[in-house]
Structures are given as structure tokens and as C-alpha cells.
C-alpha positions in Angstrom: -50.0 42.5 61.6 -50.5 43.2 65.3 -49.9 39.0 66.1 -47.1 38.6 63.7 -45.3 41.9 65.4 -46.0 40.2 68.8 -44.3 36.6 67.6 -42.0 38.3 66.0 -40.9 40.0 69.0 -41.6 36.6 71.1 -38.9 34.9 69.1 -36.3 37.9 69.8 -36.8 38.1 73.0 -36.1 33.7 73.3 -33.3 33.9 71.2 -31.8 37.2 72.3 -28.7 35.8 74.0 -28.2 33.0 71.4 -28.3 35.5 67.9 -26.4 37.9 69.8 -23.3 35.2 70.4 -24.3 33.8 67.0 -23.8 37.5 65.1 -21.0 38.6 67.3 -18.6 35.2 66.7 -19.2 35.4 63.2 -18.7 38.8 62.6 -15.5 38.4 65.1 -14.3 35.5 63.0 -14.3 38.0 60.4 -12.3 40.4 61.9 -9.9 38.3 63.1 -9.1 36.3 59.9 -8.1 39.7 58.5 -5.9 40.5 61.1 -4.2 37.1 61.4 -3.5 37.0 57.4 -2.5 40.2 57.0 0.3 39.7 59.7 1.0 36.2 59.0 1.3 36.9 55.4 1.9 40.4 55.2 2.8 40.6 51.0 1.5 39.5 47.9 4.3 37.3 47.0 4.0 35.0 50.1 0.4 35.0 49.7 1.2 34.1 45.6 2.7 31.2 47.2 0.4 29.9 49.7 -2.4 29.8 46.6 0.4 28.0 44.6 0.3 25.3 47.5 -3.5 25.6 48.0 -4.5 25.1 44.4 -1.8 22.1 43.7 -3.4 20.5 46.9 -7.4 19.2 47.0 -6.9 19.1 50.9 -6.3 22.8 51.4 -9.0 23.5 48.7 -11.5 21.3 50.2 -10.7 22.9 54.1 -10.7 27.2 52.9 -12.8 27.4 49.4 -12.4 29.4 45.7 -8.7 30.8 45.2 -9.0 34.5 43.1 -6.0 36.0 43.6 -3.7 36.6 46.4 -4.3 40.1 46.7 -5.4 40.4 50.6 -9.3 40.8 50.1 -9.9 37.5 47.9 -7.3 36.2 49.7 -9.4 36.4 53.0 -12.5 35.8 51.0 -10.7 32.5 50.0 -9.8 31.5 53.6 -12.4 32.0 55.7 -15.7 32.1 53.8 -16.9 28.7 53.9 -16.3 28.5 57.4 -18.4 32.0 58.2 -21.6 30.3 56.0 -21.1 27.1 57.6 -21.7 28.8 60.8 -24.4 31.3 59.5 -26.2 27.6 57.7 -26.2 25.8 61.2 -27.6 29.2 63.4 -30.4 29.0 60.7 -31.1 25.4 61.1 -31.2 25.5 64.7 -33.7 28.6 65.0 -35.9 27.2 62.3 -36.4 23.5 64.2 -36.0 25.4 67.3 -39.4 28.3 66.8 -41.5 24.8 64.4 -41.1 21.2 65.0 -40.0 21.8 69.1 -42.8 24.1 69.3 -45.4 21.1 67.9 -43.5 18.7 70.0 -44.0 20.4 73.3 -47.5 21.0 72.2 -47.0 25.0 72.8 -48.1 25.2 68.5 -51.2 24.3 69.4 -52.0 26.4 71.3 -51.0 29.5 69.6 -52.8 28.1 66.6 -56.0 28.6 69.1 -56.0 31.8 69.3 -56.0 34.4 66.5 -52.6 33.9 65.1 -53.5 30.7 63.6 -50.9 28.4 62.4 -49.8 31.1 59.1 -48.4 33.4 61.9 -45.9 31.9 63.4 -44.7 30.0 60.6 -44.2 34.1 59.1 -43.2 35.3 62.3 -40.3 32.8 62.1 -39.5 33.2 58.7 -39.2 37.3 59.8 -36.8 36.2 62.5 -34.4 34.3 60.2 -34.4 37.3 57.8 -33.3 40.0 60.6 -30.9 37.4 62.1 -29.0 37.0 58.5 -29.3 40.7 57.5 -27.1 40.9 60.7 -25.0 38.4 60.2 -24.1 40.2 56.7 -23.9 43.4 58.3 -21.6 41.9 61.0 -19.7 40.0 58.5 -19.3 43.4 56.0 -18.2 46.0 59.3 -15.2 43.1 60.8 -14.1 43.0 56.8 -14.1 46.8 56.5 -12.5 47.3 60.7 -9.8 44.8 59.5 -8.8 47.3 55.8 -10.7 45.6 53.5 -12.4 47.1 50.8 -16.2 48.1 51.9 -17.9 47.6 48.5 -15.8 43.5 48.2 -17.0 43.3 51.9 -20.6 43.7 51.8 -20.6 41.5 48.8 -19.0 38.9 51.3 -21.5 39.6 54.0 -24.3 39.1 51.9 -23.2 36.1 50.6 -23.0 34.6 54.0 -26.4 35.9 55.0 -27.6 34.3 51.9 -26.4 31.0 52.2 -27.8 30.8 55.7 -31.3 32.3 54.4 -31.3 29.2 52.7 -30.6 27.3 55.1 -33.8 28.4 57.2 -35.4 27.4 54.6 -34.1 24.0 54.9 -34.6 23.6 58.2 -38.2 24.3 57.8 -38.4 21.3 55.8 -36.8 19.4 58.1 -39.4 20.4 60.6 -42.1 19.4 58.9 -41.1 15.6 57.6 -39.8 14.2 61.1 -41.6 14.3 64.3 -39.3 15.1 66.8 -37.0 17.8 67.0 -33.8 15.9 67.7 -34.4 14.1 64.0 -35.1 17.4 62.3 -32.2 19.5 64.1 -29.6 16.1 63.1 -30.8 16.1 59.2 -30.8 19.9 59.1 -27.3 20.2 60.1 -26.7 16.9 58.1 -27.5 18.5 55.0 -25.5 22.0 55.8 -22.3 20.0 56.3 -23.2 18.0 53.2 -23.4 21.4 51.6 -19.8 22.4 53.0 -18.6 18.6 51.3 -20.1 19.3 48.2 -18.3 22.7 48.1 -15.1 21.2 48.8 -15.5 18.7 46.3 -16.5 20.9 43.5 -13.4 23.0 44.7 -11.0 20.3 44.6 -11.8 19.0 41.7 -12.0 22.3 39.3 -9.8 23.5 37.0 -6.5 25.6 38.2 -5.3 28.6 36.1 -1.7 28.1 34.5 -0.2 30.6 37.5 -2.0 28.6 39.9 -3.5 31.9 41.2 -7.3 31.0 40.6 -9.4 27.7 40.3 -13.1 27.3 38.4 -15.2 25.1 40.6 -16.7 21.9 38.8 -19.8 21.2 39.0 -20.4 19.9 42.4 -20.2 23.1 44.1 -22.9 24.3 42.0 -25.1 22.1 44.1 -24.8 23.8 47.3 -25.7 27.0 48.9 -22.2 28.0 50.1 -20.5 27.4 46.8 -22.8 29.6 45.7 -21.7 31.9 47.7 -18.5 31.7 46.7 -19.3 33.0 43.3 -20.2 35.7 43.8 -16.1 36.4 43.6 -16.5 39.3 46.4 -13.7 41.9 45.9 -12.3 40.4 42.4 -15.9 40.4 40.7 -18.6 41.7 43.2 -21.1 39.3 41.3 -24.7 39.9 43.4 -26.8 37.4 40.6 -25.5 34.4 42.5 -27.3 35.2 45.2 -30.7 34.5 43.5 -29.8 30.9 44.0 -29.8 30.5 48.0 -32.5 32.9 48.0 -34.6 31.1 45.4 -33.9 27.6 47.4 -35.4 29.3 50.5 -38.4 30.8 49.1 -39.1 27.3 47.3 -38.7 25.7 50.8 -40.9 27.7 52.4 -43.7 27.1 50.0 -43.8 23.9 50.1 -43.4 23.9 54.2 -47.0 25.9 53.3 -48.3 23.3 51.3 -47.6 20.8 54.0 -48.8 22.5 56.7 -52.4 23.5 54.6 -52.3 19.2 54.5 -51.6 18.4 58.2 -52.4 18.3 61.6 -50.9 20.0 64.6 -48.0 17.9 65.8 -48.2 15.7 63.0 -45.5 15.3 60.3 -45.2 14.0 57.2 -42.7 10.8 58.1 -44.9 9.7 60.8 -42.8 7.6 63.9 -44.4 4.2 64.1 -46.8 3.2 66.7 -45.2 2.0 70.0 -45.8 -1.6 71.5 -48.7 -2.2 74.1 -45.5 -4.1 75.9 -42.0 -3.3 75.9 -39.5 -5.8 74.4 -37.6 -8.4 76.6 -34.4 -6.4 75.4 -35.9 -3.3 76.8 -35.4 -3.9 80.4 -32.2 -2.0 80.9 -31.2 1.7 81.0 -28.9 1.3 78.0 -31.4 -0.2 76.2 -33.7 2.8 77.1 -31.0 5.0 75.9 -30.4 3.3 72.6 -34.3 3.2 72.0 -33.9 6.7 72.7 -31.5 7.9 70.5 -31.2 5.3 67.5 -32.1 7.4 65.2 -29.9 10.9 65.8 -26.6 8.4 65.5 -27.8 6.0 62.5 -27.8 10.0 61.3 -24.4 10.7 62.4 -23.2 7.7 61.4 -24.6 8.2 57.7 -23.2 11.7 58.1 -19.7 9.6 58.6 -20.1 7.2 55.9 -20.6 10.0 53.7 -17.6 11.9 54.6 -15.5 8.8 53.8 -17.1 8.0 50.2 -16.4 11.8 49.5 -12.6 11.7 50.8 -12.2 8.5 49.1 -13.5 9.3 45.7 -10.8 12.5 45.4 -8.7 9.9 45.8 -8.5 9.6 41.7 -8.8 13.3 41.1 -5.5 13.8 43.4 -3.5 11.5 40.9 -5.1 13.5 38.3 -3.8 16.5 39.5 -0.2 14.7 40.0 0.5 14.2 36.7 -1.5 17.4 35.2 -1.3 20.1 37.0 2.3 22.0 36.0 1.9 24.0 39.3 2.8 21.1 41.2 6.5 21.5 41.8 9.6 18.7 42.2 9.7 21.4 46.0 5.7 20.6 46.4 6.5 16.9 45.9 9.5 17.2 48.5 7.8 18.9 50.9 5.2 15.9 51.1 7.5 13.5 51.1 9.7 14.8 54.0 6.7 14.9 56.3 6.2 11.2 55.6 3.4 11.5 53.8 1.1 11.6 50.1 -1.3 13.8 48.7 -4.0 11.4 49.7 -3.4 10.9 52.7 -3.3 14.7 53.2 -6.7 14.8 51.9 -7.8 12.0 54.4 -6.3 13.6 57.4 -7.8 17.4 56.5 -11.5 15.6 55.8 -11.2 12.8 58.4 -11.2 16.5 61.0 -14.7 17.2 59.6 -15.5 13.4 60.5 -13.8 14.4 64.0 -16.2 17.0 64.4 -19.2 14.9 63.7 -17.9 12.1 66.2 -17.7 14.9 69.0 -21.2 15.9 68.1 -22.6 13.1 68.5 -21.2 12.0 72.0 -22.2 15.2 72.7 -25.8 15.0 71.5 -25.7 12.0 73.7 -25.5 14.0 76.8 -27.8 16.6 75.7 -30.3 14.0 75.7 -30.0 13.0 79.4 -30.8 16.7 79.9 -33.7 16.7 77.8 -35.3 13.7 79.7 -34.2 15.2 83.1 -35.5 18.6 81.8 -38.8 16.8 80.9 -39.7 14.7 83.9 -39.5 11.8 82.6 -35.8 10.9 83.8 -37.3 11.0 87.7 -40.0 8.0 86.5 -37.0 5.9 85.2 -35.0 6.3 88.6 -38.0 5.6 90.9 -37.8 2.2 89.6 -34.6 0.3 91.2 -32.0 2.3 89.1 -29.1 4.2 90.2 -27.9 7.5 89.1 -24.8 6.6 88.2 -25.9 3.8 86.5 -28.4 5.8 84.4 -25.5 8.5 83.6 -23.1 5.3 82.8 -25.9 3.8 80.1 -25.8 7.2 78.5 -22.0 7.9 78.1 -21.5 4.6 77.3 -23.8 4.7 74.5 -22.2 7.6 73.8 -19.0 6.3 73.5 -19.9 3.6 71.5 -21.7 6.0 68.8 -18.4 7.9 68.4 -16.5 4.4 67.8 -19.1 4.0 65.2 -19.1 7.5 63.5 -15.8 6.9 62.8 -15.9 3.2 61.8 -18.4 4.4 59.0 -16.2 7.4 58.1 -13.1 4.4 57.8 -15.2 2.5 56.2 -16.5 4.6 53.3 -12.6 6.2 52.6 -11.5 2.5 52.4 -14.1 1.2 49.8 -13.9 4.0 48.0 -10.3 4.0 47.8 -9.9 1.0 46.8 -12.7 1.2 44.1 -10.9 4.5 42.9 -7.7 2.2 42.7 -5.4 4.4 44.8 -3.1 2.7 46.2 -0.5 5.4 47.6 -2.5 5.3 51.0 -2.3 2.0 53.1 -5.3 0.5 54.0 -4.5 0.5 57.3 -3.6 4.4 57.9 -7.1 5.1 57.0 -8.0 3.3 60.1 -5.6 4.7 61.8 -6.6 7.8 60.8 -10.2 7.1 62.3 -8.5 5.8 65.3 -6.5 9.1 65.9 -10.0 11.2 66.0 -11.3 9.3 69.1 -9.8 10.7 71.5 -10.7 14.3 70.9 -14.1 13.1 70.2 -14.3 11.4 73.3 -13.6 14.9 75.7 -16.5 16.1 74.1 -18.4 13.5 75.4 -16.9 13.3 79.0 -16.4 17.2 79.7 -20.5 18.0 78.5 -21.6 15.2 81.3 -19.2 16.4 84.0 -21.0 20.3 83.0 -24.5 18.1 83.0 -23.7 17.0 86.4 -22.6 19.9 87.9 -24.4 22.3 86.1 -27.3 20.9 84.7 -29.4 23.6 83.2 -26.0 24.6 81.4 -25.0 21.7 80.1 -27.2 22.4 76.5 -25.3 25.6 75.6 -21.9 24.5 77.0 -21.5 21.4 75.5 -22.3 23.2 71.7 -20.5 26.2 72.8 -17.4 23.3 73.8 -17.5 22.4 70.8 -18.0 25.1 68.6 -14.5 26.7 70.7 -12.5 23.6 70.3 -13.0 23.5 66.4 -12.5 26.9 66.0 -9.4 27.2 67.7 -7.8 23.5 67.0 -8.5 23.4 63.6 -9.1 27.3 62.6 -6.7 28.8 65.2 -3.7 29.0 63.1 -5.8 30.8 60.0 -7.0 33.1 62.6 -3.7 34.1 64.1 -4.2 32.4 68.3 -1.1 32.4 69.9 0.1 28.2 70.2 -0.9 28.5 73.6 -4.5 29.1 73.1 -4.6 27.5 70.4 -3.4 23.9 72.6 -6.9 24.3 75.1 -8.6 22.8 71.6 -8.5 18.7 72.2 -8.2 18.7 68.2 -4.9 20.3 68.6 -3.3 17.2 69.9 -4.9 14.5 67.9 -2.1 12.1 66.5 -1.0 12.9 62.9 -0.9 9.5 60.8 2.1 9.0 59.0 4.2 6.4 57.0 6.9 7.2 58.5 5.7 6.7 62.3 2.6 8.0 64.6 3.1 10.4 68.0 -0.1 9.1 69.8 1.0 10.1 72.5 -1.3 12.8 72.8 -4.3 11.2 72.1 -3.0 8.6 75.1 -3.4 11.7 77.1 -6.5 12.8 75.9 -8.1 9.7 76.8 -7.1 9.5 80.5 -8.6 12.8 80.8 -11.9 11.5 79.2 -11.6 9.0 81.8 -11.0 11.0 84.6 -13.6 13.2 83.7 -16.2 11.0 83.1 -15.0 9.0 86.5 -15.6 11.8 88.3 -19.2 13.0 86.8 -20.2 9.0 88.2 -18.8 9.7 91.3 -20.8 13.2 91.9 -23.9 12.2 89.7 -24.3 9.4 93.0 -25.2 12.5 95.2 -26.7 14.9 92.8 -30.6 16.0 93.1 -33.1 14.9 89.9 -35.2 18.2 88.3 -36.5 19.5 86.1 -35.2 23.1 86.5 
């Protein structure tokens, strides 16, 4: 008990700064969603309304979650929920590749496992630390519910639920950790499947059934598959359900034992998908540092890039469940239909913008994951053996972000590319082929500050360029795309780069925002070549 107390308190002590930003945003978020709905939509009638609008419109219901009423507790529940385990399912992920698979890679597992902690402690040490982390991220989640006037027995429901889903989401990481080799390939199929999870909730919300007042909607089936629409039903403040629970909690404890039954099978550093045996001689196409960078990183944006397809085949196949709901669903009002058409617009394509932002967020990921990784070879030494040989600094931060940039082209290609087949085999035809692409096409520019602005941190900053370019990100979406929910003044809300990315419609396209954004990708990423000339290699 003694070595799983000292682990225990290792792992606290590693992540103290992270879980305490982790806990504190989330429960923040909470808080401030209340806030912001109760003033932006301050009665019960307006609220009535927005659920009319939610519920006759997949996009909305795929975006916020599971409408129950539009009382100002479920109300809140039904806004910001998804969001809150989305974050708590990623924190999870992270800490459980972070405290297994990195700790084999570096070789630091083995030798705990030499002395008398053995390779069970850690493993239970880690499992400890994910359990505190979520029993405060439910607490934090229940007190910024009850600060903002909810009603305490509705909140804890809530904050449990959250802690919950990300529970079993450790779980999943775990397993992550134990079939790939390196931590970059368990960390990208960890948060893969989370933001699969956050799909498959938004389908299964989409595509349920609406009530007759258009005041609640009963999830099909597909959000029974994942952890947060399981969360969901718990129906905090309108049902206070605590059995649903079992389910994430049951998904994590049958994780974890078959992450034991692994581990009692292999070796230290070893992992179940084994990466294949290098070459005695490196290829002929090998010679370059962009080559080097694409060896490097092939398999984190063949991820993203599934993660993209994914996305599209998901928008696209709504696209029959949309007409559906046209012709169905009596709470779609002659105003409703109006009101799309005088923004130049359809129901689809609403639903392609609202999920084509997910793929937005994926795309910025992965440019930055692409700087992240020039850190991680700086950060390990073996960046200063690649520029001893006749290779420029700039030229080695140029192979990088222009990799980079070519991975977020691609993440959205694949996204395009899955709407469009999908679209067309649904046989939709109220969206135009072409705005789907153009859709695609409006994401890039946001996308690409996120890979510009984490290598001009990387080059001035290096040993913050890891948090700030996630903590970049994590901002930007939360502002551009959750700012308004939350109540951020316009002004705040415009530092997000997803703020200003072009809105596609029939009736004509503003781009020039995302002009701007990408002269400012350039600039920035100008610059970080310029200083990166005259900038010391280390490993601190």
C-alpha cells in the first residue's frame, strides 16, 4: 500500500498544474453556461422556443445534446453537457497514455517495475489518479451548477455524469496504451474514439424521436453506444436517473481488466500491435527532412485523416434523416422554413456547416500535433543529430510546417470527401456538391493559425510550445464556437480564428476573412523561419 501511496502521489505531483487547469475550466465552463443562459434567455417561453428550433433542426441537436424541457436546469443540462464530458473524456485519455504507454516508451516503466512496485502498481496507482481527477471534475461540475442557481440534487446528477463518462474514458485510454507502441499513436486513437463518441451522440440525437410540443427528443439508438450519451440519460434535473451510470463505469472496469490480462502476457515496452522492424538502410526517398518528417509522423495524420473521413460519412448520412424530419416533424414551421431560406441556405447544409466545425477542430489538431513533434525530437536529442548533418534550421522547421500544412489540406479533403459520397448515396440533393467543398475549403484557414502560431511559440519558446499550442486550441474552440452559448462579449469572442471562418452559402460566400486569416498564417510562420535561423538546438 506504501508504493501505490508513493505513485499515487508521484502522478499528483506531475500532473498538478495540468488537473488543476483541467478541473477549474470545466467546472468554469459550468458556471458560465449558467450565467450566459439565464441572461441571454432569461424566461421559459424564449427558452420553449429555442428547443422548438433545436429539436426541428439535427444541426443544433447534434452541436448541444438531449432536449427535456426548457425549464433553466435541463435547459443548461441540454446545452452544455456534451461539451463538459468531451473535455472530461480527452483529460482522461491524455493522463492514461501520459502515466502507461510514455512511461514504457521512455523506458522509465522499467525501471519502476525493478523495484518493489512491480508492474501492478503503477498500473493501480494510475487507475487511483483518474478516479480522484473525475470525482473532481464532478464535484467541480455540481458547485459552478449550484453557484450559478441551479438546483443542487439535478446538479450533482450532472457532475457525476461527466465524471463518469470520463472514467470511462481512462479506461479507454488504457487500452490504447497497451495495443500501440508509441505514445503519439495511443494519445491520437484515444482521442479518436472520444470524439467518435461525441459523433455517435449527436447522431443518435439527431435522429430520435421529437415530442408533439417539440419540448423533448428520445435518442435512437446510436447514442446508446457511447459513453456521453449515456450520460445524457441520466435526465439530470427532469429525472435524476443514477442507473445509467453503471454503463461508463462498467466500460471502464472491463477495460481495465483486460489492460491486466495484456500486461500478465507481455513484456515491458512491448505492445500488442507491434511497429515493424526498421531497414538495415534507409530508402532512396529518405534522404530529405520532409521525408524524415513524414516517416515520422504517417501514422498520427492517416489517424486524423480517418478521424475526417469519418466525420463526413456521419454528416452525410443525416442527410436522409433531415428530409425525414422535413416532411414529418409538425414542429417544423412555414417561419422555421423562412428563416433558412432567408439566410441562403437548407437544413443540410446547416448540418454540414455545424459538423464540418468538429472537422475544423481536427484539422487544427493535427497541424498542431505536427509542431509538437518537432519539440518532441528537439526535446529528445535526436533533432541536434539530424542538423549536424548539412541541414539548416529553417529548413528543418520548413519540412515540418509544410508537412503540416499539407496534413490539414488532407483532413479536410477526407472530411469533403466522405459528406460528398455519402450525400450522394443518401440521394440528397438540396446541397450542391460543390458547397461541401467549399465548405472544407472555408475551415483551412483557421486550421492553418493553429499550425503557424504553435511554431512561432516553438521557436520562441520552446519548452512551452507543448501546452500552448493545446491550450491555443482548446481557447479558440471554446470561444469561436462555444462563446456565444457561454455569454463572451463579440469582442472576445473575435480572438478565436473560428470566429471568422467564411460561412458557405447559396446565395454568396464572405471569404474575406479566411483571406485574412491566411496572410497571418503566413506572416507568422515567415517569421518563426526567419528567427528559427538564429535560435540555439536543446534539449531543455
Amino acid at each position: 500500500m506504501s508504493t501505490l501511496w508513493i505513485l499515487y502521489r508521484q502522478r499528483l505531483r506531475r500532473d498538478r498544474l495540468q488537473l488543476a487547469v483541467w478541473v477549474l475550466s470545466i467546472g468554469v465552463l459550468g458556471l458560465f453556461s449558467v450565467s450566459a443562459i439565464a441572461k441571454t434567455f432569461g424566461d421559459e417561453a424564449s427558452r420553449a422556443q429555442v428547443l422548438q428550433l433545436a429539436t426541428a433542426t439535427p444541426a443544433i441537436l447534434v452541436l448541444r445534446g438531449l432536449a427535456r424541457g426548457p425549464a433553466l436546469d435541463s435547459f443548461t443540462f441540454f446545452e452544455i453537457y456534451a461539451f463538459l464530458a468531451l473535455l472530461a473524456g480527452l483529460m482522461n485519455t491524455f493522463m492514461a497514455v501520459r502515466h502507461t504507454r510514455a512511461e514504457e516508451e521512455s523506458g522509465r516503466a522499467e525501471l519502476v517495475a525493478a523495484t518493489g512496485a512491480g508492474r501492478w502498481s503503477p498500473l493501480a496507482a494510475t487507475v487511483l489518479h483518474g478516479l480522484v481527477a473525475d470525482a473532481l471534475v464532478s464535484v467541480a461540475v455540481a458547485l459552478g451548477f449550484i453557484a450559478g442557481g441551479l438546483d443542487p440534487a439535478g446538479s450533482f446528477v450532472a457532475g457525476l455524469a461527466t465524471g463518469a463518462a470520463g472514467f470511462a474514458f481512462l479506461g479507454v485510454g488504457l487500452l490504447a496504451g497497451q495495443f500501440f507502441s508509441t505514445s503519439r499513436a495511443a494519445n491520437g486513437i484515444a482521442a479518436a474514439l472520444v470524439m467518435l463518441a461525441y459523433l455517435l451522440r449527436g447522431y443518435g440525437d439527431a435522429t430520435g424521436t421529437v415530442s408533439a410540443d417539440g419540448m423533448t427528443v428520445t435518442a435512437a439508438w446510436p447514442s446508446w453506444l457511447s459513453p456521453t450519451g449515456w450520460g445524457q440519460q441520466t435526465f439530470a434535473y427532469t429525472g435524476n436517473r443514477l442507473w445509467p451510470l453503471l454503463l461508463p463505469v462498467g466500460l471502464a472496469a472491463a477495460c481495465i481488466g483486460v489492460v491486466v490480462l495484456i500486461m500478465a502476457r507481455r513484456d515491458v515496452g512491448a505492445s500488442v500491435l507491434a511497429g515493424r522492424a526498421g531497414r538495415p538502410d534507409a530508402r532512396a526517398s529518405l534522404r530529405g527532412t520532409f521525408a524524415l518528417a513524414f516517416r515520422l509522423q504517417q501514422g498520427t495524420i492517416v489517424g486524423w485523416c480517418l478521424g475526417g473521413l469519418a466525420t463526413g460519412l456521419i454528416t452525410g448520412s443525416l442527410g436522409s434523416a433531415i428530409q425525414s424530419t422535413l416532411s414529418s416533424n409538425a414542429s417544423i414551421t412555414d417561419a422555421l422554413r423562412a428563416m433558412v431560406e432567408a439566410q441562403g441556405t437548407s437544413m443540410t447544409q446547416l448540418l454540414v456547416a455545424a459538423l464540418f466545425e468538429i472537422a475544423g477542430v481536427l484539422a487544427a489538431a493535427c497541424g498542431v500535433q505536427a509542431v509538437l513533434r518537432m519539440r518532441q525530437e528537439e526535446a529528445a536529442g535526436t533533432a541536434e543529430f539530424v542538423l549536424s548533418e548539412p541541414v539548416g534550421r529553417a529548413r528543418w522547421l520548413g519540412s515540418f510546417v509544410g508537412l503540416g500544412a499539407i496534413s490539414v489540406v488532407l483532413v479536410m479533403g477526407f472530411t469533403a470527401l466522405g459528406a460528398w459520397v455519402s450525400l450522394v448515396a443518401s440521394g440528397d440533393t438540396s446541397t450542391a456538391v460543390g458547397d461541401v467543398w467549399q465548405t472544407a475549403l472555408a475551415q483551412l484557414p483557421a486550421a492553418l493559425i493553429y499550425l503557424a502560431l504553435p511554431a512561432a511559440v516553438f521557436v520562441v519558446w520552446p519548452r512551452a510550445t507543448i501546452p500552448a499550442g493545446w491550450a491555443l486550441l482548446g481557447l479558440g474552440v471554446v470561444l469561436g464556437i462555444y462563446g456565444g452559448m457561454l455569454g463572451f462579449d463579440e469582442k472576445i469572442r473575435d480572438i478565436s480564428p473560428f470566429t471568422h471562418t467564411p460561412v458557405v452559402t447559396s446565395t454568396g460566400t464572405d471569404w474575406s476573412g479566411g483571406f485574412w486569416m491566411l496572410a497571418v498564417a503566413a506572416v507568422l510562420a515567415l517569421v518563426s523561419l526567419a528567427l528559427m535561423r538564429r535560435r540555439e538546438i536543446g534539449t531543455a
